[in-house]
N, CA, C, O and CB atoms as a CASP TS submission, in Angstrom:
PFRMAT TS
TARGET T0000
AUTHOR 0000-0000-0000
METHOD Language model
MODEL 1
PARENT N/A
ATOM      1  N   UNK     1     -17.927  22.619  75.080  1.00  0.00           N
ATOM      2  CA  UNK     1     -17.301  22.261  73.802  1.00  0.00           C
ATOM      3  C   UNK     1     -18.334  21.617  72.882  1.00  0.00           C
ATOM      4  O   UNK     1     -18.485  22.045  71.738  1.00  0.00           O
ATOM      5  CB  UNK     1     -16.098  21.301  74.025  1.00  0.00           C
ATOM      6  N   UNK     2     -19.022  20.633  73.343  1.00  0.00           N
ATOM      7  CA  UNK     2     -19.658  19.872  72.614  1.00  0.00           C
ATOM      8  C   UNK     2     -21.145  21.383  72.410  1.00  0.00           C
ATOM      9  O   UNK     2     -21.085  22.092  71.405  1.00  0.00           O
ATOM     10  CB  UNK     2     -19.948  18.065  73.530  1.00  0.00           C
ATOM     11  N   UNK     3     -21.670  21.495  72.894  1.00  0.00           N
ATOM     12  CA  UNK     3     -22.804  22.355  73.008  1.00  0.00           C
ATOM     13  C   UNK     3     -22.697  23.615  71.699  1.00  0.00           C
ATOM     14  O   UNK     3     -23.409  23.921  70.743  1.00  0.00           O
ATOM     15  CB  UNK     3     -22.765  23.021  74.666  1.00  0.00           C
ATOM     16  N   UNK     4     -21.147  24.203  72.385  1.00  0.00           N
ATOM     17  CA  UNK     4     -20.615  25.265  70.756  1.00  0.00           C
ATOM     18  C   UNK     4     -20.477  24.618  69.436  1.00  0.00           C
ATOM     19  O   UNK     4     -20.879  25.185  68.419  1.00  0.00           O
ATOM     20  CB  UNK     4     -18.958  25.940  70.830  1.00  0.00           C
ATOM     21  N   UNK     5     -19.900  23.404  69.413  1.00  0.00           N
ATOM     22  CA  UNK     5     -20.254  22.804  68.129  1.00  0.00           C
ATOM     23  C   UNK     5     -21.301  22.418  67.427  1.00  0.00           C
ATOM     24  O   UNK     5     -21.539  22.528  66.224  1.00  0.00           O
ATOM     25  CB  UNK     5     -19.845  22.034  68.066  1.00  0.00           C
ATOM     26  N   UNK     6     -22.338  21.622  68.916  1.00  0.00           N
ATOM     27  CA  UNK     6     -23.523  21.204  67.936  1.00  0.00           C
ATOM     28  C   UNK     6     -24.614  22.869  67.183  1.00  0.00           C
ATOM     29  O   UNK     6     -25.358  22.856  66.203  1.00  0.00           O
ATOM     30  CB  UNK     6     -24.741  19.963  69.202  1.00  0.00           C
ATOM     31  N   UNK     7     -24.244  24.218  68.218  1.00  0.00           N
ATOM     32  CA  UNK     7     -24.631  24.843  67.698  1.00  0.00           C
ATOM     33  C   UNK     7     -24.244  25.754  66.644  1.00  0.00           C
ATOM     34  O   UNK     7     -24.902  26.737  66.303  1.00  0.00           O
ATOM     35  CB  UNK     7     -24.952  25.061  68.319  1.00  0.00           C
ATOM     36  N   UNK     8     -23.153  25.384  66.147  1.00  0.00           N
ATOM     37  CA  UNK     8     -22.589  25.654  64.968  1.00  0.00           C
ATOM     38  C   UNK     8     -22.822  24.985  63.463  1.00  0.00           C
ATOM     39  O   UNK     8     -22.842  25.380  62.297  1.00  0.00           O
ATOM     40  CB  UNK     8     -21.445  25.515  65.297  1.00  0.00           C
ATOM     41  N   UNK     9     -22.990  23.708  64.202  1.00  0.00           N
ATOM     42  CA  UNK     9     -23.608  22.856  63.205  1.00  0.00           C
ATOM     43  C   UNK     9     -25.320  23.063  62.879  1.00  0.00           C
ATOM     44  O   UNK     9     -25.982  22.865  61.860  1.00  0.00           O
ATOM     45  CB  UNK     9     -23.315  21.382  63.741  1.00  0.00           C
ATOM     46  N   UNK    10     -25.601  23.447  63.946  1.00  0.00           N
ATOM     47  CA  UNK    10     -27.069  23.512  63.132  1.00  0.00           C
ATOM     48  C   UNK    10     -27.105  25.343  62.418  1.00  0.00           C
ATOM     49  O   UNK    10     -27.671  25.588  61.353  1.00  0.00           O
ATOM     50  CB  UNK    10     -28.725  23.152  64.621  1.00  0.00           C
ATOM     51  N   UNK    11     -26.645  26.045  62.962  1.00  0.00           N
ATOM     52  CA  UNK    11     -26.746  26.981  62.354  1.00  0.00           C
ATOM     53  C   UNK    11     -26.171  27.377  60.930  1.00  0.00           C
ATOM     54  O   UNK    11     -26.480  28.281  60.153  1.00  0.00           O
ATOM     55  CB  UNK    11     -26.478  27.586  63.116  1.00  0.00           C
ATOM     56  N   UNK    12     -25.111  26.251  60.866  1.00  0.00           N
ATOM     57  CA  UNK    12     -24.576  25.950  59.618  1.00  0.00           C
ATOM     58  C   UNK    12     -26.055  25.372  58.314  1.00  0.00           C
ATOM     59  O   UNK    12     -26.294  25.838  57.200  1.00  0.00           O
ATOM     60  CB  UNK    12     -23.282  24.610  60.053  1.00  0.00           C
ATOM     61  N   UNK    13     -26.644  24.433  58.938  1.00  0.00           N
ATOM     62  CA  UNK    13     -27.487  23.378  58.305  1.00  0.00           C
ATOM     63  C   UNK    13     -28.802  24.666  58.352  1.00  0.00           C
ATOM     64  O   UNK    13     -29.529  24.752  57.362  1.00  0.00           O
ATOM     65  CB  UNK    13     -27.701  21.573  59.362  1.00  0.00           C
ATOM     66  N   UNK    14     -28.970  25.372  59.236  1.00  0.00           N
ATOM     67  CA  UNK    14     -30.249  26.381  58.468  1.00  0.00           C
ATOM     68  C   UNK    14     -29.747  27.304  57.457  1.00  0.00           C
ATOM     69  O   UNK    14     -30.390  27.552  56.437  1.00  0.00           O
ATOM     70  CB  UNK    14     -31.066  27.434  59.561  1.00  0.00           C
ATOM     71  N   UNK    15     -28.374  27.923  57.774  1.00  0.00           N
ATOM     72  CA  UNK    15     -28.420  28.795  56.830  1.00  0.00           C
ATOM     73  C   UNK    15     -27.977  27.895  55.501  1.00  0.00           C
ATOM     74  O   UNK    15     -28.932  27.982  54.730  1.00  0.00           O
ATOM     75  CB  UNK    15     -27.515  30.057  57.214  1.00  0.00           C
ATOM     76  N   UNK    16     -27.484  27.502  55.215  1.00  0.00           N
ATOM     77  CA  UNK    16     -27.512  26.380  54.174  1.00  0.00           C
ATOM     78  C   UNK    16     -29.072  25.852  53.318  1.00  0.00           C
ATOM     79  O   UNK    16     -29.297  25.774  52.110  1.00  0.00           O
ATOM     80  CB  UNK    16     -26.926  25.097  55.057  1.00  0.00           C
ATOM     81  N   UNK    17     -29.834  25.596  54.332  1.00  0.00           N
ATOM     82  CA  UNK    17     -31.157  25.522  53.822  1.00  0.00           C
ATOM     83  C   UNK    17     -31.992  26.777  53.390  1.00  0.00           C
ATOM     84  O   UNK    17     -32.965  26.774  52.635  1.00  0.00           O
ATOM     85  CB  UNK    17     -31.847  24.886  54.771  1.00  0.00           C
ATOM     86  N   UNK    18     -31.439  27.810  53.997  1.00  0.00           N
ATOM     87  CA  UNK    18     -31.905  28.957  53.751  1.00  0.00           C
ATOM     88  C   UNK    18     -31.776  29.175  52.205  1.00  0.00           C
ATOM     89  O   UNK    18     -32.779  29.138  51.492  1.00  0.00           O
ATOM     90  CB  UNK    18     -31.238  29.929  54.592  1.00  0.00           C
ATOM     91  N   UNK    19     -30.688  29.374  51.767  1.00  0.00           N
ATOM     92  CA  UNK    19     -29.514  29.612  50.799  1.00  0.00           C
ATOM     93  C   UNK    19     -30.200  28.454  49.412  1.00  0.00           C
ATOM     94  O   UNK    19     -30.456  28.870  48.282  1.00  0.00           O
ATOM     95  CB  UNK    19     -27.632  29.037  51.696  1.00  0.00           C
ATOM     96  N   UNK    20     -30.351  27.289  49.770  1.00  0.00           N
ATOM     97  CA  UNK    20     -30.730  26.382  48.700  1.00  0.00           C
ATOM     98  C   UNK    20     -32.282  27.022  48.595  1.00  0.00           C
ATOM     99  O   UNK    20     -32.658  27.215  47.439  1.00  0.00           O
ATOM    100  CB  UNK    20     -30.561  24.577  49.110  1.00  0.00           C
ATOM    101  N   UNK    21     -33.169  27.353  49.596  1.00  0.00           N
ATOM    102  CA  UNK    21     -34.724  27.599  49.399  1.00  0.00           C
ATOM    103  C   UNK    21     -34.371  28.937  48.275  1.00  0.00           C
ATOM    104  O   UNK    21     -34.965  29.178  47.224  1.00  0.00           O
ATOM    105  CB  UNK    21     -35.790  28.075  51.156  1.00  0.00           C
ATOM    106  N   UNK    22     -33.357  29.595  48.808  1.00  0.00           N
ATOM    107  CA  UNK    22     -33.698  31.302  48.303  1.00  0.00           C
ATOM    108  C   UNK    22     -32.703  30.493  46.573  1.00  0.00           C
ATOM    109  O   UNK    22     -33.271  30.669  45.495  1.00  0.00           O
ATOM    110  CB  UNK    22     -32.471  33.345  49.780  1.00  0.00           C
ATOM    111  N   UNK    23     -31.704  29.922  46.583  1.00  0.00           N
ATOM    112  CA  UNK    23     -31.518  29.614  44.535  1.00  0.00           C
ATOM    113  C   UNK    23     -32.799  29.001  44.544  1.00  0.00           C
ATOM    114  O   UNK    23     -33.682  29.708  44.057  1.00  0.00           O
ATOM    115  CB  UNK    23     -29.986  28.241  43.663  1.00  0.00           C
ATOM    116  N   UNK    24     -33.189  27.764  45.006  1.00  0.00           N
ATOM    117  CA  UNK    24     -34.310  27.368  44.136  1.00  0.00           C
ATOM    118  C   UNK    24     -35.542  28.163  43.568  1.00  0.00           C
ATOM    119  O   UNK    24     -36.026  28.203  42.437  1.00  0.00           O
ATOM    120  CB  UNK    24     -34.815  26.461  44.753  1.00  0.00           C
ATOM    121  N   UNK    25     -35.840  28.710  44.611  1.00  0.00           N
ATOM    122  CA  UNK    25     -37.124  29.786  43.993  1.00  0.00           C
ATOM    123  C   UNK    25     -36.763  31.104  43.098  1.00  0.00           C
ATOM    124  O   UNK    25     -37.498  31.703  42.313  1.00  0.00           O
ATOM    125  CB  UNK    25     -37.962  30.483  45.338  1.00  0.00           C
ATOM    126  N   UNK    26     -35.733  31.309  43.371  1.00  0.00           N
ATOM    127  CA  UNK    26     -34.935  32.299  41.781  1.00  0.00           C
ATOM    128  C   UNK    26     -34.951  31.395  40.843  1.00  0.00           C
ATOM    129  O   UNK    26     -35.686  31.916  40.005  1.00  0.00           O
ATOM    130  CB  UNK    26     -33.094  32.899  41.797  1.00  0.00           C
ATOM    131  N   UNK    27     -34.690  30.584  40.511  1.00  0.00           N
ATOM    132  CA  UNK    27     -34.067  29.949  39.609  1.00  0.00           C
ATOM    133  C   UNK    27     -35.427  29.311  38.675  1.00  0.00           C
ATOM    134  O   UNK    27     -35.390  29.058  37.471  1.00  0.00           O
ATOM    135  CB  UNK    27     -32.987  28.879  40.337  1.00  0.00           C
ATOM    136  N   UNK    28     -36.571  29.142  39.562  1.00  0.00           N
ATOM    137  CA  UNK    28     -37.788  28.962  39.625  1.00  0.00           C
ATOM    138  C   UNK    28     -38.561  29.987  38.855  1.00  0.00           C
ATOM    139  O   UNK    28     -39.309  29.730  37.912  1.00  0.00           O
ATOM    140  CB  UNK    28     -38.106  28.880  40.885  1.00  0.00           C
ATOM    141  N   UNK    29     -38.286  31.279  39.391  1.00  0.00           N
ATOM    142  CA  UNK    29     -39.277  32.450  39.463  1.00  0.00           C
ATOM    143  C   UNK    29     -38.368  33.022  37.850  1.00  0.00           C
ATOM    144  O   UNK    29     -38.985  33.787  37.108  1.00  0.00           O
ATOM    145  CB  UNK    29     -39.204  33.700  41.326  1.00  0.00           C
ATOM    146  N   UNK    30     -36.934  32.571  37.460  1.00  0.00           N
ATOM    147  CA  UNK    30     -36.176  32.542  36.173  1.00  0.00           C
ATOM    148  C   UNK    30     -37.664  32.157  35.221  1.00  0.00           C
ATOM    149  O   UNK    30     -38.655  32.867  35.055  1.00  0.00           O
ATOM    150  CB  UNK    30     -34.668  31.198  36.151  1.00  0.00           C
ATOM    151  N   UNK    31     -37.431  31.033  34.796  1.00  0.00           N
ATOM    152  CA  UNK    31     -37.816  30.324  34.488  1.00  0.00           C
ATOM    153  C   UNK    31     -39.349  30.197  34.122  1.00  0.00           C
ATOM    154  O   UNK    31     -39.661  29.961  32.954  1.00  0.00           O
ATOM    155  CB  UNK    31     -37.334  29.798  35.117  1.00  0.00           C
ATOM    156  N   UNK    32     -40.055  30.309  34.843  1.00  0.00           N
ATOM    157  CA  UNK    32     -41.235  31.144  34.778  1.00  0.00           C
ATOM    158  C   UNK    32     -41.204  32.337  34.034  1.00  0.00           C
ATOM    159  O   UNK    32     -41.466  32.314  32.832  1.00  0.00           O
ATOM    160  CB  UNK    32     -41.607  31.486  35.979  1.00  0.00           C
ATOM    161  N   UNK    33     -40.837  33.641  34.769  1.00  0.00           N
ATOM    162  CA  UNK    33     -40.642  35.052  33.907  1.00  0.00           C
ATOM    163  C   UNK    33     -40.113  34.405  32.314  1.00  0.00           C
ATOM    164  O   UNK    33     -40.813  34.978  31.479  1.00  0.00           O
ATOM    165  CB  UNK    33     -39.184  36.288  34.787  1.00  0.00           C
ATOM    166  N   UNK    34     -39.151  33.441  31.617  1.00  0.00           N
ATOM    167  CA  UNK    34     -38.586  33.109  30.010  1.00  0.00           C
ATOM    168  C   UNK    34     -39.923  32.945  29.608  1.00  0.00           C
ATOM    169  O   UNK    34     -40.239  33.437  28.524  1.00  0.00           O
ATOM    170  CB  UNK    34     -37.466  31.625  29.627  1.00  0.00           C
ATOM    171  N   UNK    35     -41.041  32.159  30.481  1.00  0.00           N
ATOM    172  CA  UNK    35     -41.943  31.824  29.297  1.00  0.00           C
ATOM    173  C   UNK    35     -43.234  32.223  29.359  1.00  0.00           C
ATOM    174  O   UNK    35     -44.001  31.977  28.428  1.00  0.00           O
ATOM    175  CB  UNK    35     -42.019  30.494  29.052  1.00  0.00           C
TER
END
């Protein structure tokens, strides 16, 4: 029980980090390309 959760939780917390790396560098690479 405990083992399926904690690995839910981290796989939660990478893809999450994944997800914020991949907007930030769009949003980045935006921003750049306007000027």
């Amino acid at each position: 029980m405990t083992s399926c959760v904690t690995q839910q939780l981290r796989f939660f917390a990478t893809t999450s980090i994944c997800h914020t790396l991949t907007i930030t560098v769009a949003f980045y690479h935006a921003l750049t390309t306007k000027n």
